[in-house]
C-alpha positions as CSV (number, residue, x, y, z in Angstrom):
1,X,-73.2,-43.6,-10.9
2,X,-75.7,-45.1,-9.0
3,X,-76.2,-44.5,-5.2
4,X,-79.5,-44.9,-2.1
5,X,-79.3,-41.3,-2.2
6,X,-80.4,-38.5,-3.9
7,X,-77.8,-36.5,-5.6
8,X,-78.9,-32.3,-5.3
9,X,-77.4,-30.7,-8.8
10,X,-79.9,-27.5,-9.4
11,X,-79.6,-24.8,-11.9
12,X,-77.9,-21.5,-10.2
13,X,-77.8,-18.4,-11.2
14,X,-76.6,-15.2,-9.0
15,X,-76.3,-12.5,-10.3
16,X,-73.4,-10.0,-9.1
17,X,-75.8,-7.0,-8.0
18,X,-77.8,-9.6,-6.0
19,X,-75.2,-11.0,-4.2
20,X,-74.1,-9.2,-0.7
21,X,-70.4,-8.8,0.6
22,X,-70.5,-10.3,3.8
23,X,-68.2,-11.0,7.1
24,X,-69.1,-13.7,9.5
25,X,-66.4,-15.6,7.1
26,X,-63.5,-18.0,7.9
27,X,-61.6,-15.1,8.4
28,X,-63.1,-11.8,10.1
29,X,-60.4,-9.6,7.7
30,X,-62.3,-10.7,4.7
31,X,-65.3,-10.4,3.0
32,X,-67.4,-12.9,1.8
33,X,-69.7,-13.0,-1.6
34,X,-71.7,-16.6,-1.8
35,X,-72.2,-17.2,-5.3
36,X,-74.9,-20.1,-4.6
37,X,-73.2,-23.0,-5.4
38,X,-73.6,-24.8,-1.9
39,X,-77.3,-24.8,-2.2
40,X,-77.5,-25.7,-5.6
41,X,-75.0,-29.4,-5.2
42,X,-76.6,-29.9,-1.9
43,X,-73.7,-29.1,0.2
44,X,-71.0,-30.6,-2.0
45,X,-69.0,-27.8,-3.3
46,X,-68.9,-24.1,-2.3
47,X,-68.1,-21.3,-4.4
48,X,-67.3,-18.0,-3.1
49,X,-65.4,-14.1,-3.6
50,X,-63.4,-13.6,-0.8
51,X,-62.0,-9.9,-0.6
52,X,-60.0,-8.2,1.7
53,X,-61.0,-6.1,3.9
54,X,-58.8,-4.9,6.1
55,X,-55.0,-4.7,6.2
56,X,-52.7,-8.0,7.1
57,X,-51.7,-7.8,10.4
58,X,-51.9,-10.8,11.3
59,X,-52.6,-13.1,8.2
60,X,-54.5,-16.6,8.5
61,X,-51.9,-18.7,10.6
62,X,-50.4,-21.8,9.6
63,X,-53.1,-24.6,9.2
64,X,-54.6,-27.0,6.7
65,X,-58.6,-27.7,5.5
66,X,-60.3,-31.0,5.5
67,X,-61.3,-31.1,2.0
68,X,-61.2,-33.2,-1.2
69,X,-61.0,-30.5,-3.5
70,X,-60.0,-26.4,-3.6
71,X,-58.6,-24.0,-5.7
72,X,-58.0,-20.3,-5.6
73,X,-58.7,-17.9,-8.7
74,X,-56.8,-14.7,-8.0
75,X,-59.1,-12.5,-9.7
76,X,-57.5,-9.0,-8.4
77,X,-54.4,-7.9,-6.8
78,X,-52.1,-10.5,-5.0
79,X,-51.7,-12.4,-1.7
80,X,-48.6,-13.8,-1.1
81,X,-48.7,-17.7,0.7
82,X,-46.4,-20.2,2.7
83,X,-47.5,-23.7,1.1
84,X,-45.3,-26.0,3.6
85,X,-41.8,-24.2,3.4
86,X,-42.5,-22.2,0.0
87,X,-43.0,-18.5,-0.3
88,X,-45.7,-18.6,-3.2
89,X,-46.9,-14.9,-4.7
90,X,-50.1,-15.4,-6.5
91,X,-51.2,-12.5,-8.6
92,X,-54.5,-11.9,-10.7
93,X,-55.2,-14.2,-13.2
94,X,-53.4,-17.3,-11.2
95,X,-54.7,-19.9,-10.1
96,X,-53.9,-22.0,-7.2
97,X,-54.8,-25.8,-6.7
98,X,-54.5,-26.3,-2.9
99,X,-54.1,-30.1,-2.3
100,X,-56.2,-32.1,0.0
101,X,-54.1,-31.3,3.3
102,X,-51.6,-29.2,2.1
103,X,-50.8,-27.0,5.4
104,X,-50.3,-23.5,4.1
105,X,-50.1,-19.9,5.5
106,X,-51.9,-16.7,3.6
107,X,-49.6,-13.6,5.1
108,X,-49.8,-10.8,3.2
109,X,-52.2,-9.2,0.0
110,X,-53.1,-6.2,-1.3
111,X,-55.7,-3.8,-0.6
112,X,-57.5,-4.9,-3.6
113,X,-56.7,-8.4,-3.5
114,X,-60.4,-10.5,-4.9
115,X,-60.4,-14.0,-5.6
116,X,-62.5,-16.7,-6.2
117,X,-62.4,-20.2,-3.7
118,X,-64.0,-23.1,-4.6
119,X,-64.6,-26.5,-2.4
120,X,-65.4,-29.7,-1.5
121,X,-67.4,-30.1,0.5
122,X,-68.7,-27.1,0.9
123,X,-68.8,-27.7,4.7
124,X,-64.9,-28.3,4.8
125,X,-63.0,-28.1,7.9
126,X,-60.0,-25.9,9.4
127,X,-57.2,-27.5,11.5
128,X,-54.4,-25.1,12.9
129,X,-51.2,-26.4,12.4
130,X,-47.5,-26.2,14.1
131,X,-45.8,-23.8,11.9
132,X,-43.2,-25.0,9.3
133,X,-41.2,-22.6,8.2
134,X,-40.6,-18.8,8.8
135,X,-43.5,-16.1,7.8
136,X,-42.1,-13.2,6.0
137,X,-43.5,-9.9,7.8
138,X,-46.6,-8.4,5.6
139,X,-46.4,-5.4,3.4
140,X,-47.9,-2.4,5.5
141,X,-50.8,-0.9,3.6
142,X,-50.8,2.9,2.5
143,X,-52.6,5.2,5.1
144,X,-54.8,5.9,1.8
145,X,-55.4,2.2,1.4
146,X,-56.4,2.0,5.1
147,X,-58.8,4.1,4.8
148,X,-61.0,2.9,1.8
């Protein structure tokens, strides 16, 4: 591959205990953990845990990303999805490819619902979109799960 510029491909390494859950996310009911992968492909792709954080009230609304590239790795619990007109329940262990403009609703999950998202580019963008199809109503969490 040959191009005018520079290509940014560094060696990461971040460890778990050094990494900080954050908010300040796409979403302000998650929590964010960036795993380093922006920096190290100069902007390219983007790595991160995403972890719930509070209950799904609301859930992300219908929309779509500007991206070439993302999957999801559920690596805890579930979240349950609208991709277009489909009811999709993805559980730990699952993994999700989300194509390039697929518009696509996140609605409910579990209290201890962790995954893994990675993108490109890492500075992708968010459209909101007119909705579909029905959204199911969310699973109410347990008082108990509320207030972990």
């Amino acid at each position: 591959m040959t191009t005018d510029t520079p290509v940014t491909n560094l060696f990461s390494h971040v460890k778990g205990s050094q990494a900080e859950w954050t908010s300040g996310g796409l979403r302000d009911f998650f929590l964010y953990k960036d795993l380093g992968i922006k920096d190290a492909t100069g902007g390219r792709v983007i790595a991160h845990l995403v972890k719930a954080n509070e209950a799904p009230e609301r859930g992300t609304g219908w929309h779509r990303h500007v991206a070439d590239f993302q999957i999801v790795l559920m690596l805890k619990g579930w979240a349950r999805f609208m991709y277009e007109d489909k009811d999709t329940l993805v559980e730990a262990g699952d993994c999700v490819h989300q194509r390039p403009g697929i518009v696509h609703y996140l609605y409910d999950y579990s209290p201890d619902m962790e995954y893994l998202e990675i993108v490109g580019p890492a500075d992708f963008g968010t459209v909101d979109m007119p909705a579909p199809a029905e959204v199911p109503e969310p699973t109410p969490w347990p008082m108990a799960a509320k207030a972990a």
